[in-house]
C-alpha positions as CSV (number, residue, x, y, z in Angstrom):
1,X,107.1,-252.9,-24.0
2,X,103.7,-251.7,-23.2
3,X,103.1,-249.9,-20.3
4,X,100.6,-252.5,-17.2
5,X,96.8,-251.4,-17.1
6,X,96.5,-249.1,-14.4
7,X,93.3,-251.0,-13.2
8,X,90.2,-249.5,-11.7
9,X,90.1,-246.1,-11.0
10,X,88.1,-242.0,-10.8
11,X,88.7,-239.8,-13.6
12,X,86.7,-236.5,-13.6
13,X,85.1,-236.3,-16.6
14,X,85.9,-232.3,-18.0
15,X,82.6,-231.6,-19.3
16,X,79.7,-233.1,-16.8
17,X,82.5,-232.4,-14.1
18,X,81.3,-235.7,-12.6
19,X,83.7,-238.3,-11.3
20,X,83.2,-241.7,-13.3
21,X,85.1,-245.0,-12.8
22,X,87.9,-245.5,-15.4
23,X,88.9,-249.6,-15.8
24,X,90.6,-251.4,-18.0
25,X,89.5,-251.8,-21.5
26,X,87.8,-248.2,-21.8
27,X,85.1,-249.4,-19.5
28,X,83.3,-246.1,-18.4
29,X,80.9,-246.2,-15.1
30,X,79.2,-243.2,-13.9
31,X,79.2,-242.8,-10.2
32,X,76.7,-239.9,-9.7
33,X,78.8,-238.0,-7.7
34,X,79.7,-234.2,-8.8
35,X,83.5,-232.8,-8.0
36,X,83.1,-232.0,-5.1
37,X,81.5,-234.9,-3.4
38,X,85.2,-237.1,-3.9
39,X,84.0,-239.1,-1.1
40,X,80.8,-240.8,-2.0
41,X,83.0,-241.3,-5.7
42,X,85.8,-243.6,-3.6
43,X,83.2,-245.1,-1.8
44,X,81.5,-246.1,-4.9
45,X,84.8,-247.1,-6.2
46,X,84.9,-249.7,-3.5
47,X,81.3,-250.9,-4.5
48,X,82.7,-251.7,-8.2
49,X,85.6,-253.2,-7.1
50,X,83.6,-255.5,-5.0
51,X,81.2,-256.1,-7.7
52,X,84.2,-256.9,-10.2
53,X,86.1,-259.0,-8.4
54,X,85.1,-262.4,-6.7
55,X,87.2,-264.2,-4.3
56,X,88.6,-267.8,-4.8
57,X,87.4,-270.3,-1.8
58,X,91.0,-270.3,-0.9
59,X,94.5,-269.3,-1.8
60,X,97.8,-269.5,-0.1
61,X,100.1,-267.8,-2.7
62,X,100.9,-264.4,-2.1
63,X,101.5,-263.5,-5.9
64,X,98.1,-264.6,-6.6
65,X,96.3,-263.3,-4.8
66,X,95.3,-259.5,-5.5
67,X,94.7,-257.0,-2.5
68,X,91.5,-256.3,-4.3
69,X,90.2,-259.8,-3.2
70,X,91.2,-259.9,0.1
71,X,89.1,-256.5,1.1
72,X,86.3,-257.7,-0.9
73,X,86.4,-260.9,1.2
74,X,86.5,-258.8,4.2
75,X,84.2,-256.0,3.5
76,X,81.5,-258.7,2.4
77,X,81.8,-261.0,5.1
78,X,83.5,-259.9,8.3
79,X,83.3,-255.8,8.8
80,X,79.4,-255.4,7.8
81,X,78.8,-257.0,11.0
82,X,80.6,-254.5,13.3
83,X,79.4,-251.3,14.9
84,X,82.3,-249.5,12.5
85,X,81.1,-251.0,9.7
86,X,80.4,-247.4,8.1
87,X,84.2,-246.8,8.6
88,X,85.5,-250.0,7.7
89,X,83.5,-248.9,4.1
90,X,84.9,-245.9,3.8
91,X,88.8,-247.5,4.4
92,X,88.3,-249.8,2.0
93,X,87.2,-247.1,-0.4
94,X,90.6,-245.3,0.3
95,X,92.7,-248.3,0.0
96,X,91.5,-250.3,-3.3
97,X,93.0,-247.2,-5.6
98,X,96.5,-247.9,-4.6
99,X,96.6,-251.3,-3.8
100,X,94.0,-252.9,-5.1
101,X,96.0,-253.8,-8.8
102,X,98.6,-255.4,-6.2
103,X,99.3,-258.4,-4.6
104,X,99.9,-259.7,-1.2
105,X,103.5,-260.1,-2.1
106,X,103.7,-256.1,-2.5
107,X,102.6,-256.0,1.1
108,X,106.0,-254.8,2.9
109,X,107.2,-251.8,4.6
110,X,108.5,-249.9,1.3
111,X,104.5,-250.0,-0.3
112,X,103.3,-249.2,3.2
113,X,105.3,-246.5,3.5
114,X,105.1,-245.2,0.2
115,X,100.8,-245.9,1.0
116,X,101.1,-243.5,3.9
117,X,103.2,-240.7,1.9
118,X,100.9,-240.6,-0.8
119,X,98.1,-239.8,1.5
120,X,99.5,-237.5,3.7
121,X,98.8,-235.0,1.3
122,X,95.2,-235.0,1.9
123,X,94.5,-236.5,5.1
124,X,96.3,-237.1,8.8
125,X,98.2,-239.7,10.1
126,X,95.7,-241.0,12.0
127,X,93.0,-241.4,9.6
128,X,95.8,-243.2,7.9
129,X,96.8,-245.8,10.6
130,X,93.3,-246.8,10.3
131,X,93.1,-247.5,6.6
132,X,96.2,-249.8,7.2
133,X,95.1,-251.1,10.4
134,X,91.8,-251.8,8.4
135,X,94.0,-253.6,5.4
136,X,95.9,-255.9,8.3
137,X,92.8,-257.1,9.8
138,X,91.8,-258.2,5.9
139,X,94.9,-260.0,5.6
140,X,94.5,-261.8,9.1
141,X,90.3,-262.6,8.1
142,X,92.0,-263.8,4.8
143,X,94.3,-266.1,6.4
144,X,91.6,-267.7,8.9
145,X,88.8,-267.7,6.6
146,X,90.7,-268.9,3.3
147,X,94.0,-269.9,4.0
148,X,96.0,-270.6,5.5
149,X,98.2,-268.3,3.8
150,X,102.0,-269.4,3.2
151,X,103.3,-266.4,5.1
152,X,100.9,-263.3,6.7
153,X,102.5,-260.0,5.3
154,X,102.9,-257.3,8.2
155,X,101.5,-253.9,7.5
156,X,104.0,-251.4,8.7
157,X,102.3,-248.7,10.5
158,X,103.0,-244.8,10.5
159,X,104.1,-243.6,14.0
160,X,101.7,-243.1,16.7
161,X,101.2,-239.5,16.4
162,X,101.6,-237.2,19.3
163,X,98.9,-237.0,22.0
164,X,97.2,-233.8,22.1
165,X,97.7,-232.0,25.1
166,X,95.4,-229.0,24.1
167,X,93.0,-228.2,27.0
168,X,91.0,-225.4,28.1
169,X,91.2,-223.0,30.7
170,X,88.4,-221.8,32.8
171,X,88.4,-218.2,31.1
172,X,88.5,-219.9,27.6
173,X,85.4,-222.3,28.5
174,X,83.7,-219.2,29.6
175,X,84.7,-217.5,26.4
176,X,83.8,-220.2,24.5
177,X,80.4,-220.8,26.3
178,X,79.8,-217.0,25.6
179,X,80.5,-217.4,21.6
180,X,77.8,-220.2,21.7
181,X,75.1,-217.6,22.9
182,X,76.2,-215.0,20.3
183,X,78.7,-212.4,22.8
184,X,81.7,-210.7,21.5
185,X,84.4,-208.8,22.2
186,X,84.5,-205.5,20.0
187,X,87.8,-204.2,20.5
188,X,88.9,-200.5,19.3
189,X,92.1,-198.5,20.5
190,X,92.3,-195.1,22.4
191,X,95.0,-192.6,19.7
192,X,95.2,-190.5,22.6
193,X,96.6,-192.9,25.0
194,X,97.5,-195.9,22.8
195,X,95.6,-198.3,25.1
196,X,93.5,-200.7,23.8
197,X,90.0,-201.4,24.7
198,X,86.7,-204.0,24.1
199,X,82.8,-203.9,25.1
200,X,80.3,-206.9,24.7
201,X,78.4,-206.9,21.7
202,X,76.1,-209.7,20.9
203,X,74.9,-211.3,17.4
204,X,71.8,-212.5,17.4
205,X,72.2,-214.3,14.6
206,X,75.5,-216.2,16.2
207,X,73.1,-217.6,19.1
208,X,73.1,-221.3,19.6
209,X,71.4,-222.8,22.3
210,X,72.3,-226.2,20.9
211,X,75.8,-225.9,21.1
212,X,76.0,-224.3,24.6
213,X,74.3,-227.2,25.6
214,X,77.1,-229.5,24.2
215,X,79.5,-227.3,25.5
216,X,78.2,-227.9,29.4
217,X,77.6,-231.3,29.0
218,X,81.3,-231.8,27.1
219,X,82.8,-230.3,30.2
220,X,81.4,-231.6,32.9
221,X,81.0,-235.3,31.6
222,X,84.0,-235.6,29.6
223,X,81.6,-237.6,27.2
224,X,82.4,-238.1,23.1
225,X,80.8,-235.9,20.7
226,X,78.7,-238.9,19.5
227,X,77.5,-239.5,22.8
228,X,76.2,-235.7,23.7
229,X,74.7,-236.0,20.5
230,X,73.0,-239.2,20.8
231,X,72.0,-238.9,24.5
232,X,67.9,-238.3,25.1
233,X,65.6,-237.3,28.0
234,X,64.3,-241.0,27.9
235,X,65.9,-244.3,27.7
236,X,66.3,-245.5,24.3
237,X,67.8,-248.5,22.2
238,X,69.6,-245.7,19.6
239,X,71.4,-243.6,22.3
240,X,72.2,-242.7,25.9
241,X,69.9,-240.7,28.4
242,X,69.3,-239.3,30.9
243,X,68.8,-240.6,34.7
244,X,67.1,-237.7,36.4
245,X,66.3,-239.5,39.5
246,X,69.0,-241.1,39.8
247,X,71.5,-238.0,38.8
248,X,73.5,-240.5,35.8
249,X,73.7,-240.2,32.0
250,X,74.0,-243.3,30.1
251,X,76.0,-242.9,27.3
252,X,75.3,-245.9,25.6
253,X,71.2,-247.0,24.5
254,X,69.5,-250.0,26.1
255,X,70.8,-253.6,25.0
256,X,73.3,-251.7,23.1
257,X,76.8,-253.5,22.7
258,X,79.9,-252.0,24.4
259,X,82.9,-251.2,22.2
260,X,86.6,-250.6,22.5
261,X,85.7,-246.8,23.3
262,X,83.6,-247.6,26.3
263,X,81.0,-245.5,27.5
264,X,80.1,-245.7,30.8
265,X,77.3,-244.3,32.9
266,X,78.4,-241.4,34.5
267,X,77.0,-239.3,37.5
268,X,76.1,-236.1,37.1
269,X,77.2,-233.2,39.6
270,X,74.7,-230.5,40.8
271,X,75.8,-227.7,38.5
272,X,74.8,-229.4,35.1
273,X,72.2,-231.3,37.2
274,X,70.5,-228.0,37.9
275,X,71.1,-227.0,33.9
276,X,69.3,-229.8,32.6
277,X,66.3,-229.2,34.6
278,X,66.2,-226.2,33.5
279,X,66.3,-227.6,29.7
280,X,63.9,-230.7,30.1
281,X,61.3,-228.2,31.3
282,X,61.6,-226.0,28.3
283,X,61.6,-229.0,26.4
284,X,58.5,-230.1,27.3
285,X,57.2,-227.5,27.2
286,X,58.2,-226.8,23.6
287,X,57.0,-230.4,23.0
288,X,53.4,-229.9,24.6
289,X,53.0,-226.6,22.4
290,X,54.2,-228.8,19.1
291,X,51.7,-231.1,19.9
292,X,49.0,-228.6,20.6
293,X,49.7,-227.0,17.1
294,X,50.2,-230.8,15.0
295,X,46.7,-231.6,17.4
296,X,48.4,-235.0,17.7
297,X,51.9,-236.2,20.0
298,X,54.9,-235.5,18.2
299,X,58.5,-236.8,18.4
300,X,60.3,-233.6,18.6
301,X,62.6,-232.0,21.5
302,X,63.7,-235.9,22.4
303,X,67.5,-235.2,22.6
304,X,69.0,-233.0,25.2
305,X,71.4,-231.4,22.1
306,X,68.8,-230.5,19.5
307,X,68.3,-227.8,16.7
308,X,64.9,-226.7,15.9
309,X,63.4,-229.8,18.1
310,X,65.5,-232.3,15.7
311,X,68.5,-234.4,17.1
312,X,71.5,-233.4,15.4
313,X,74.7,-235.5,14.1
314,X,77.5,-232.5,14.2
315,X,77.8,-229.4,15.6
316,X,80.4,-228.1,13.1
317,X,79.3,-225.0,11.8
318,X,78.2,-223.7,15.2
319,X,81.1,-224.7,16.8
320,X,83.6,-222.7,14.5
321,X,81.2,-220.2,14.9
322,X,81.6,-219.6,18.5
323,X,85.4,-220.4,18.1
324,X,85.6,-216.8,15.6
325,X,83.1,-215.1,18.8
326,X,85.5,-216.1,21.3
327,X,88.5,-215.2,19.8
328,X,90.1,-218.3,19.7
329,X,91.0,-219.1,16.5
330,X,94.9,-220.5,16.3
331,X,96.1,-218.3,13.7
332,X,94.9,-215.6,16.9
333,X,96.0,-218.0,19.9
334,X,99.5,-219.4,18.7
335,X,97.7,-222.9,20.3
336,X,96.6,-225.7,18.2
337,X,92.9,-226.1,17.2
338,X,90.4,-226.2,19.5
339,X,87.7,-229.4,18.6
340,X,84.7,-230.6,20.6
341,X,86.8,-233.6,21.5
342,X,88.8,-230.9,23.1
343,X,86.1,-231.0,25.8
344,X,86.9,-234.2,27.0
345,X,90.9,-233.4,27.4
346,X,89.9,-230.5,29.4
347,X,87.2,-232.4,31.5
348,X,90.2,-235.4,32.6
349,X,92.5,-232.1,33.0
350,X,90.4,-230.3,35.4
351,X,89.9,-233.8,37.7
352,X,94.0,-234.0,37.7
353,X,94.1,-230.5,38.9
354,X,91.3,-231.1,41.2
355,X,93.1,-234.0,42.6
356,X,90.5,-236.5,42.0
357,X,92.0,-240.3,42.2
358,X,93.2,-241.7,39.2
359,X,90.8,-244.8,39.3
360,X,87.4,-242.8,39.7
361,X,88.5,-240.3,37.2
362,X,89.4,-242.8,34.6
363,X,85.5,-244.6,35.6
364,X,84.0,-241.7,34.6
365,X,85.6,-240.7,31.6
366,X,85.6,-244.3,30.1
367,X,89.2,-244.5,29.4
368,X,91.8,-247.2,31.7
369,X,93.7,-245.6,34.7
370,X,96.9,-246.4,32.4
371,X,95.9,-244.0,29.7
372,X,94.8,-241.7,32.1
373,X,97.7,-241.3,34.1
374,X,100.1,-241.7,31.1
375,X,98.6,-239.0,29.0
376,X,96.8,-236.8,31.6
377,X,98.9,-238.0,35.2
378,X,101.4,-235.3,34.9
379,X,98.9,-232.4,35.5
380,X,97.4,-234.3,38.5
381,X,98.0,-232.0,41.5
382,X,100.5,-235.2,43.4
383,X,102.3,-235.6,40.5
384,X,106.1,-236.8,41.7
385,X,105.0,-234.9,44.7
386,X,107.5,-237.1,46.9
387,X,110.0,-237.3,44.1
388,X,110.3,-233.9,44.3
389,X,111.3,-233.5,47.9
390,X,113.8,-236.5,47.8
C-alpha cells in the first residue's frame, strides 16, 4: 500500500543550505531564505499554500474540506484587516505544516493536543495558544462566511500558563538602570580574610542612553514595550506622545483605533516629568545641530527612545546587556528572566504596595480592576487586612 503524500512542506536543501518548499509531485520552490532565517521560510510556506489552494464558495462537510482552505479563506479575507494582521500571518505560517494536509474532521482534542506537543519543542505555550486560537477563529469565519458548517469543531486549548509574578525591587531597578549607563560591579576576594569585595567600574562601550530611557519610562508608566517605543515628543497618527503641558503620555497615535490591549493616556508624575525635560531639550538641541549640518530640517531625535536620532523597534541587545552589568542574569539570581515587559509587573506591584486604589491603578496601567486585583491584589498593602484580624 503506498505510503499518503505528505503535502506541502520546507526541506533544506544540503548544498545551497537554503530552505525550498517540497510538494507533491517533486515540485521544487525556492523560498530565498538561508538556514537560519526558518521564519521568513514558514511564512513563505503560508504564501504557497495560499497561492495553491483556492476555496470553494461553500462547503458544509467536514471531510471535504481541508484545513489548508479554511486559513487561506481567513488569512485572505478576514485577518489582513486587523491591527494583528502581521501575527495572524505568521500563525498561519506555523499551522499549515501540520494541519494543512488535514481536514476539519481531524479537528479534535487528540490532533490539538498532539499540535501543541509537537511544538513545544521549539516555542512556549503561549505563542502556542495563539496559533490555535488563530485556527478557531478560521473555523468560526469559515462557518459564517461559507457555511454553515454541519458541526463547528472545537480547538482544544493548552492550559493557561501561569502568570508571572516576577517583579523588581527598588535595588534591582537601580541596578538595572546602572547596567543601562555602562556601571559594574568588579568583585575580587580578600585571601587574607576570606571576605569578598566589589568597586564600580564602568564600560563605555556598555553605555545606552536609549535603554535607560525605556527603563524610566517602563517603571513609572507601566506602559508596553511597543508603546515606549512608539511614543514621540509630538502628536502623531503612528504612535503615542507626549503631553508636556498637560503632564500625560498618550500611548496610542491620533485617530488610532483602540484594541483589546488598551492603552490609555496616562499622567505623568514629577520625577519622570522632570527626566523628560531634561531629554526633549537635548533632543532638540541635537535636532537643531542635525539640521545645521544637513543645512535643511531633518526628521531625526522625534521619539523619546531613540538610538543614534532613529526610533527604534527592540531594545534586545541592550537590554541583555545591562541585564550581564547588573548581575542579574537567572542562572546568577535563582529568579526567572527578567523582560522589559517585566517593567510593567513591577510598575502595578509598586502601586499595590503603595496602596493606590485598585480602580485608578488599573486606569493607568490599561488593564480591568479584575485582572488587577486577581493577579497583582495580593501584594496590595490591605490585602485581607480585616480577614486577618477576624
Amino acid at each position: 500500500m503506498p505510503r499518503p503524500a505528505k503535502g506541502a512542506r520546507l526541506y533544506l536543501d544540503p548544498k545551497r543550505r537554503e530552505w525550498v518548499i517540497r510538494d507533491v509531485g517533486e515540485v521544487f520552490e525556492r523560498t530565498g531564505c538561508g538556514e537560519p532565517d526558518r521564519a521568513g521560510a514558514e511564512k513563505r510556506l503560508g504564501e504557497y499554500i495560499a497561492e495553491k489552494f483556492k476555496p470553494v464558495t461553500r462547503e458544509s462537510d467536514l471531510a471535504r474540506l481541508s484545513v489548508a482552505e479554511v486559513l487561506t479563506a481567513y488569512g485572505r479575507e478576514y485577518a489582513p484587516h486587523k491591527k494583528s494582521a502581521e501575527r495572524s500571518g505568521y500563525a498561519i505560517a506555523a499551522l499549515v505544516p501540520w494541519w494543512g494536509s488535514k481536514t476539519l474532521a481531524d479537528v479534535r482534542g487528540e490532533t490539538c493536543r498532539a499540535y501543541a506537543k509537537a511544538r513545544s519543542k521549539t516555542v512556549k505555550p503561549g505563542t502556542i495558544r495563539r496559533e490555535l486560537a488563530a485556527l478557531s477563529k478560521a473555523i468560526n469565519h469559515w462557518h459564517k462566511e461559507h457555511g454553515p458548517l454541519a458541526s463547528v469543531p472545537e480547538v482544544t486549548m493548552p492550559d493557561v500558563p501561569p502568570a508571572r509574578d516576577r517583579w523588581l525591587t527598588r535595588t534591582e531597578a537601580a541596578m538595572l538602570l546602572a547596567g543601562a549607563l555602562g556601571f559594574y560591579r568588579e568583585f575580587w576576594c580578600d585571601v587574607a580574610s576570606r571576605r569578598e569585595h566589589y568597586r564600580w567600574r564602568r564600560n563605555r562601550f556598555a553605555i545606552n542612553r536609549h535603554l535607560a530611557r525605556f527603563l524610566l519610562l517602563g517603571l513609572y508608566t507601566g506602559s508596553r514595550r511597543a508603546a515606549i517605543c512608539n511614543v514621540q515628543w509630538m502628536a502623531n497618527t503612528t504612535g503615542g506622545w507626549i503631553d508636556s503641558q498637560r503632564g500625560v503620555m498618550h500611548r496610542r497615535g491620533e485617530g488610532v483605533a483602540e484594541t483589546n490591549k488598551r492603552q490609555p493616556p496616562v499622567r505623568l508624575g514629577k520625577r519622570i516629568s522632570a527626566h523628560l525635560r531634561r531629554w526633549k531639550l537635548i533632543d532638540d538641541n541635537a535636532r537643531d545641530e542635525a539640521a545645521r549640518q544637513a543645512g535643511e530640517p531633518v526628521a531625526v531625535y522625534l521619539h523619546v527612545v531613540s538610538y543614534m536620532g532613529r526610533g527604534v523597534a527592540s531594545v534586545r541587545t541592550a537590554w541583555e546587556m545591562a541585564i550581564d552589568n547588573a548581575w542579574l542574569d537567572p542562572a546568577i539570581t535563582g529568579q526567572p528572566a527578567i523582560t522589559p515587559h517585566v517593567l510593567r509587573h513591577t510598575r502595578a506591584t509598586w502601586m499595590m504596595f503603595k496602596g493606590v486604589d485598585i480602580w485608578e491603578a488599573a486606569g493607568a496601567l490599561g488593564m480591568s480592576a479584575k485582572t488587577l486585583d486577581k493577579v497583582y491584589g495580593h501584594h496590595h498593602v490591605d490585602f485581607q487586612k480585616n480577614a486577618a484580624e477576624v
